[in-house]
Structures are given as C-alpha cells and as structure tokens.
N, CA, C and O atoms as CSV, one atom per row, in Angstrom:
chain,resi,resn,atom,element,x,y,z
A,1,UNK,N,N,183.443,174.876,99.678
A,1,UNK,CA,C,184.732,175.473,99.938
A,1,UNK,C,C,185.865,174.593,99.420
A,1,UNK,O,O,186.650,175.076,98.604
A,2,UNK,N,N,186.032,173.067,99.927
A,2,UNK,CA,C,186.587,172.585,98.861
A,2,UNK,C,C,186.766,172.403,97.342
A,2,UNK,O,O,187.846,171.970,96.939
A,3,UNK,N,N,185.684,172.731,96.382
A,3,UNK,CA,C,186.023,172.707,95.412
A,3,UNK,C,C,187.127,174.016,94.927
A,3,UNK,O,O,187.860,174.174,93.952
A,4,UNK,N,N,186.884,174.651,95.882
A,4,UNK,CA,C,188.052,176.034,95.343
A,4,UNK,C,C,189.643,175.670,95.613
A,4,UNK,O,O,190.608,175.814,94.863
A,5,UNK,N,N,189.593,175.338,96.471
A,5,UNK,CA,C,190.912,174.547,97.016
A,5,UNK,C,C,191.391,173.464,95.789
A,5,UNK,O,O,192.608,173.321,95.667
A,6,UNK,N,N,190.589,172.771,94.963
A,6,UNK,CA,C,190.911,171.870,94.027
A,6,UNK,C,C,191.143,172.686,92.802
A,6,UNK,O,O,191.993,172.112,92.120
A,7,UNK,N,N,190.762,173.720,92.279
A,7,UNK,CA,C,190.478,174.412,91.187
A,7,UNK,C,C,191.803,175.173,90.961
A,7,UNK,O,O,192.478,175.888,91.702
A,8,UNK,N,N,191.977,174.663,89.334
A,8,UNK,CA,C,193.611,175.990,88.716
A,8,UNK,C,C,193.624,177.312,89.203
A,8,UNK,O,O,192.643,178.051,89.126
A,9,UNK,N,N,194.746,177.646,89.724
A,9,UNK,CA,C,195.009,179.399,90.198
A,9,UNK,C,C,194.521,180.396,88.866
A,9,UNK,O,O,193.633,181.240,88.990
A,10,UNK,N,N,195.025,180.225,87.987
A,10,UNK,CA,C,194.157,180.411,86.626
A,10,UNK,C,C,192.575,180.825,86.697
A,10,UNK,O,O,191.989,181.875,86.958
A,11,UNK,N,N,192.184,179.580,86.361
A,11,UNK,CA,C,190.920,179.389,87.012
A,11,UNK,C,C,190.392,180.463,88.023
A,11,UNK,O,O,189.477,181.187,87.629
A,12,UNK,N,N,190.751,180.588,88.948
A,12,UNK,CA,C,190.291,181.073,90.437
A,12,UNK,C,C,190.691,182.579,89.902
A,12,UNK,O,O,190.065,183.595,90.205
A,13,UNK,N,N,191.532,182.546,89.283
A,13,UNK,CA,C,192.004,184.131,89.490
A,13,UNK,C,C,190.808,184.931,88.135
A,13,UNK,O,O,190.389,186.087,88.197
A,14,UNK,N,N,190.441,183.773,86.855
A,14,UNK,CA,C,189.463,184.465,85.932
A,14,UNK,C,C,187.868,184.360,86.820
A,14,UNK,O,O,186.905,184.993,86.389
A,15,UNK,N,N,187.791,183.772,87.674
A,15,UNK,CA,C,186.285,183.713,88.443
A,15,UNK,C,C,186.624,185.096,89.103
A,15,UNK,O,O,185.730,185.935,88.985
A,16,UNK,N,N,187.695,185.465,89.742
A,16,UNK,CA,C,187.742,186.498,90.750
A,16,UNK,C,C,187.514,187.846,89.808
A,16,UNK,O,O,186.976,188.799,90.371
A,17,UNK,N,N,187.886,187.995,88.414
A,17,UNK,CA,C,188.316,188.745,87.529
A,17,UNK,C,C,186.429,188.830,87.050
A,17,UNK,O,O,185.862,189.923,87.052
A,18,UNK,N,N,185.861,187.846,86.767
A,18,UNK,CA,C,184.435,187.963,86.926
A,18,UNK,C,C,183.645,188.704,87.593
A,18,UNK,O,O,182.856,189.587,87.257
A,19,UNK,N,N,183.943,188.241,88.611
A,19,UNK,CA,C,183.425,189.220,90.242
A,19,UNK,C,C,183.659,190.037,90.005
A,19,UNK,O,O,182.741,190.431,89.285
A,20,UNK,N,N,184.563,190.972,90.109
A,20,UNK,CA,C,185.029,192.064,90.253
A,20,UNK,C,C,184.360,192.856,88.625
A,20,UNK,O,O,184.529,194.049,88.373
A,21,UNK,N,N,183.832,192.168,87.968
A,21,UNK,CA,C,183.641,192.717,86.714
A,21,UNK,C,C,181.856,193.089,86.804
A,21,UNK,O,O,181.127,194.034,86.500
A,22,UNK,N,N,181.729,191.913,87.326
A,22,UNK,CA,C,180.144,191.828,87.603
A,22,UNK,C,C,179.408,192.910,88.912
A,22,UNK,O,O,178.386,193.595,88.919
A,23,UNK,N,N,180.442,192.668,89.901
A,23,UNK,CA,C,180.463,194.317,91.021
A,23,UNK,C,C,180.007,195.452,90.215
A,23,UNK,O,O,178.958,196.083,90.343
A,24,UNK,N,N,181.258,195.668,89.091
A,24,UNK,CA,C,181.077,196.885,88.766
A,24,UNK,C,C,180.253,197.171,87.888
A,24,UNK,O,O,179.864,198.336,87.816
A,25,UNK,N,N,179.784,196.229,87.024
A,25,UNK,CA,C,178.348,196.572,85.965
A,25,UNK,C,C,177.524,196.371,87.157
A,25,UNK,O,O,176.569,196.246,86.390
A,26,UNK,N,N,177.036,196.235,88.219
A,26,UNK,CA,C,176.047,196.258,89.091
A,26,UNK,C,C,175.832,197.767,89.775
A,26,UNK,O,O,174.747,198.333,89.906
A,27,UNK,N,N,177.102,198.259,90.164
A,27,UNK,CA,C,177.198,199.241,90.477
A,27,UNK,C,C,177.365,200.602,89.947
A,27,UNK,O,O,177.537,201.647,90.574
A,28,UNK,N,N,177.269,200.372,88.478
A,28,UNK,CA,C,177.731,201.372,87.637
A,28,UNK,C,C,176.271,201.362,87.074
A,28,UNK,O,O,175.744,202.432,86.769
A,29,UNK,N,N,175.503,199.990,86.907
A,29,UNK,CA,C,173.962,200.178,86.233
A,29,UNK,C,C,173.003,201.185,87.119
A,29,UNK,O,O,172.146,201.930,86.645
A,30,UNK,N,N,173.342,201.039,88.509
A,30,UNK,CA,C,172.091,201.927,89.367
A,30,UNK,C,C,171.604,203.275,88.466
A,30,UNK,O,O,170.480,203.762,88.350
A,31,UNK,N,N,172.858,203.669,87.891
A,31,UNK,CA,C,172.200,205.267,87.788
A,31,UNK,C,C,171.437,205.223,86.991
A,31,UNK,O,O,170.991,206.360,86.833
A,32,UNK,N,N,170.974,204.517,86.329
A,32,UNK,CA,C,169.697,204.213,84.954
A,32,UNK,C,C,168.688,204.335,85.536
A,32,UNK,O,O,167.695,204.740,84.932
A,33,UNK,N,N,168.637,204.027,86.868
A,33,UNK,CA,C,167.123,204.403,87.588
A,33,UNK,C,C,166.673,204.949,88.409
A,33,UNK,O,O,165.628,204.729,89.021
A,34,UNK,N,N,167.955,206.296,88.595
A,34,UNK,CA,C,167.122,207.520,89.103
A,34,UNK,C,C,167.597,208.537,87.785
A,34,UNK,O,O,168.548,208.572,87.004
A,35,UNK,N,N,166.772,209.068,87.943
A,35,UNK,CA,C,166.346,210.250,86.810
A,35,UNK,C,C,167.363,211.817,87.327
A,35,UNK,O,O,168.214,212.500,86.757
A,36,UNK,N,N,166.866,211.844,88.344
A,36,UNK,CA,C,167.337,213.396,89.426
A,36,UNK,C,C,167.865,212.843,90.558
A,36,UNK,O,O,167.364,211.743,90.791
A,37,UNK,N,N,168.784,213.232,91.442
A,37,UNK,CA,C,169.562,213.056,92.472
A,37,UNK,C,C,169.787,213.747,93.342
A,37,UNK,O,O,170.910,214.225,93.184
A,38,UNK,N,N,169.192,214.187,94.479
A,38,UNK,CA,C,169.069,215.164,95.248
A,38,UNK,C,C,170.748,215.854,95.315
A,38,UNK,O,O,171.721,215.189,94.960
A,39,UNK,N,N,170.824,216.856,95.678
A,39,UNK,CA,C,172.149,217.502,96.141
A,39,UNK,C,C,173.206,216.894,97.624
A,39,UNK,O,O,174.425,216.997,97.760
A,40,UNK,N,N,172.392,216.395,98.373
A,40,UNK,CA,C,172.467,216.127,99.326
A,40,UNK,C,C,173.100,214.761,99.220
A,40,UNK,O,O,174.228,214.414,99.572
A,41,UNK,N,N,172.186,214.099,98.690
A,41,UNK,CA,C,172.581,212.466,98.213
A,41,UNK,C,C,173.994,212.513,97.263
A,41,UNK,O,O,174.951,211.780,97.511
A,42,UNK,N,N,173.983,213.181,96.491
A,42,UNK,CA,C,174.912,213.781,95.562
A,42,UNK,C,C,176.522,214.125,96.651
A,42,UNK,O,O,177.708,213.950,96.371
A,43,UNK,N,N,176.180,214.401,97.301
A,43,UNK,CA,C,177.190,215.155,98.095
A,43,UNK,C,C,177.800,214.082,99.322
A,43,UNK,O,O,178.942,214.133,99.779
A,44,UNK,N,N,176.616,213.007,99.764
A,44,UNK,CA,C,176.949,212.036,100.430
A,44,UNK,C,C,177.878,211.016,99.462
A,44,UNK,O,O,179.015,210.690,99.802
A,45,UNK,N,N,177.298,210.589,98.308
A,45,UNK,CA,C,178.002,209.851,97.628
A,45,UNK,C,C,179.462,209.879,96.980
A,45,UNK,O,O,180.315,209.023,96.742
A,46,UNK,N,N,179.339,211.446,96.782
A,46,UNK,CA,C,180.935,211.862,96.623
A,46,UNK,C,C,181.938,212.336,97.797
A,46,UNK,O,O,183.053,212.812,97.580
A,47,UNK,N,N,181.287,212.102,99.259
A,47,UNK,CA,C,182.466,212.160,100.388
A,47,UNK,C,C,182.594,210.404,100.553
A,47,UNK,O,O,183.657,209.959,100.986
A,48,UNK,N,N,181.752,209.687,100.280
A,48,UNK,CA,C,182.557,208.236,100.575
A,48,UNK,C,C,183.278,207.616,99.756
A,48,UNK,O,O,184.037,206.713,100.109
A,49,UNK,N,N,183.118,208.092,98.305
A,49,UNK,CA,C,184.161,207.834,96.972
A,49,UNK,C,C,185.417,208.447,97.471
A,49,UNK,O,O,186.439,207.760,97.457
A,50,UNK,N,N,185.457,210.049,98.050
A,50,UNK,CA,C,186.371,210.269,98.496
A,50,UNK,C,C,187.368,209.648,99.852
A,50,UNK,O,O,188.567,209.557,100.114
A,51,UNK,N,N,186.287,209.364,100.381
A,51,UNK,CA,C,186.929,208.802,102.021
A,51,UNK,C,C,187.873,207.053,101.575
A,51,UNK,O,O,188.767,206.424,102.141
A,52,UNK,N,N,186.906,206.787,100.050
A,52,UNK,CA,C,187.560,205.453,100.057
A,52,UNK,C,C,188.824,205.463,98.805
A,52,UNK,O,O,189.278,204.365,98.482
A,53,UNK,N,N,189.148,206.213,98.398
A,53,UNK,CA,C,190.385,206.669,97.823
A,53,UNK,C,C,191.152,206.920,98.450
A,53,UNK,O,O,192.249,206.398,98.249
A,54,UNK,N,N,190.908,208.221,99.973
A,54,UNK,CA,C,191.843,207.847,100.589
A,54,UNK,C,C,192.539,207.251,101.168
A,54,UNK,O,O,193.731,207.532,101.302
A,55,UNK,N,N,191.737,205.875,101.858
A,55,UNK,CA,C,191.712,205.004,102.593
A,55,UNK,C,C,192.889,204.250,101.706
A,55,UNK,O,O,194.065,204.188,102.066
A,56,UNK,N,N,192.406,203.736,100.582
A,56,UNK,CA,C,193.287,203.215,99.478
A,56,UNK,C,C,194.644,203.815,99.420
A,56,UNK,O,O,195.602,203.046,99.334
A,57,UNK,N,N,194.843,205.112,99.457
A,57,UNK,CA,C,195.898,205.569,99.143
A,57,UNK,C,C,196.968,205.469,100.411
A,57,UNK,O,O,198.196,205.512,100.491
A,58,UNK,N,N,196.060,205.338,101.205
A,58,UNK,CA,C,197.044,205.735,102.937
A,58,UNK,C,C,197.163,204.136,102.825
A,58,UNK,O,O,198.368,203.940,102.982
A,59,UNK,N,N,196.535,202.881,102.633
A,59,UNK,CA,C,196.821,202.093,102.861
A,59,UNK,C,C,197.734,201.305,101.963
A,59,UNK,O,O,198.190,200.224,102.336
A,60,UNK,N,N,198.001,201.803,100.832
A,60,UNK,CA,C,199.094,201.578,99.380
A,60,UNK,C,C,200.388,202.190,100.361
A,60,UNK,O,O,201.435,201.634,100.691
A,61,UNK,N,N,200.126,202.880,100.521
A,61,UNK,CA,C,201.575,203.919,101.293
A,61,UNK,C,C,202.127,202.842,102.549
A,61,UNK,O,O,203.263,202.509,102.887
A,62,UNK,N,N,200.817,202.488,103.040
A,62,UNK,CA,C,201.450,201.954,104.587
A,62,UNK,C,C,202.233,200.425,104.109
A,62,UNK,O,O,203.183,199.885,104.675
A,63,UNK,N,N,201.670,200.071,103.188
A,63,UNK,CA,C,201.979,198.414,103.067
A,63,UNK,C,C,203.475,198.734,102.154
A,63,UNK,O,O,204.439,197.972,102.240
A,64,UNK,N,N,203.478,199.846,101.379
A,64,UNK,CA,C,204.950,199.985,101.058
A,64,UNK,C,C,205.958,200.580,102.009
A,64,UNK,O,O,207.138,200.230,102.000
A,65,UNK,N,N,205.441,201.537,102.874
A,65,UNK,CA,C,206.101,201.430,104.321
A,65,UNK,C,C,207.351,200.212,104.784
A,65,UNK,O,O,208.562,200.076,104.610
A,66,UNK,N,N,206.302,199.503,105.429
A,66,UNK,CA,C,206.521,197.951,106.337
A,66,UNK,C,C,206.852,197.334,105.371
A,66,UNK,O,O,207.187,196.289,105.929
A,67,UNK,N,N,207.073,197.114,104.013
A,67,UNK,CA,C,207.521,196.684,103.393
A,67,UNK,C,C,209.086,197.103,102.837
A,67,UNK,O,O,209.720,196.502,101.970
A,68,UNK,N,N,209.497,198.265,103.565
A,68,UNK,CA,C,210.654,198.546,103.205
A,68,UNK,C,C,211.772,198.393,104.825
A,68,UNK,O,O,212.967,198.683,104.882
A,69,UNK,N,N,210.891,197.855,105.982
A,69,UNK,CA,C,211.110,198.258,107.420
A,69,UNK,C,C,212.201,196.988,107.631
A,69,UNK,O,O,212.747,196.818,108.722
C-alpha cells in the first residue's frame, strides 16, 4: 500500500487506465465461449446493464444536485 502512496499521479492514474482496460477485455472476451444463450439468461443480463445505467444516471444527477446546493 505504500508503494502507491510514493508513486507519480501520472503513473497511478495510467495503472488505473490499465485496469479499467483490462476489466473490459475480460469482460467483453466471455462471449467467445458460449455459442447460444438462453433467452432467459439473455434477458437477465440485459435488466442489470439496464439497472446499472440507471443507477449511473440517477447518481450523475444526484452529485450534480448537491453540487449546486
């Protein structure tokens, strides 16, 4: 934990920029290995994409809110 504390904001911010890069080729590779996708599964996966957009969006709104209070 200390070495992060020592390390350029620079630095820290292209490791974070990594992460976030490496998340998403992780999460974007799954679909290579299912072939077919049930409807069901299909339908679960696109109400929590949805639930977390909104979440995002209500919470973009709220922090510009209190930010104007």
């Amino acid at each position: 934990m200390t070495w992060f504390l020592h390390q350029n904001v620079v630095f820290l911010a292209f490791l974070a920029g990594l992460f976030t890069w490496g998340c998403t080729i992780v999460g974007s590779a799954i679909v290579f290995f299912f072939k077919n996708i049930s409807r069901k599964l299909q339908d679960i996966m696109m109400g929590f994409a949805v639930g977390v957009m909104i979440a995002a969006s209500f919470w973009s709104a709220t922090g510009s809110f209190f930010g104007l209070c």
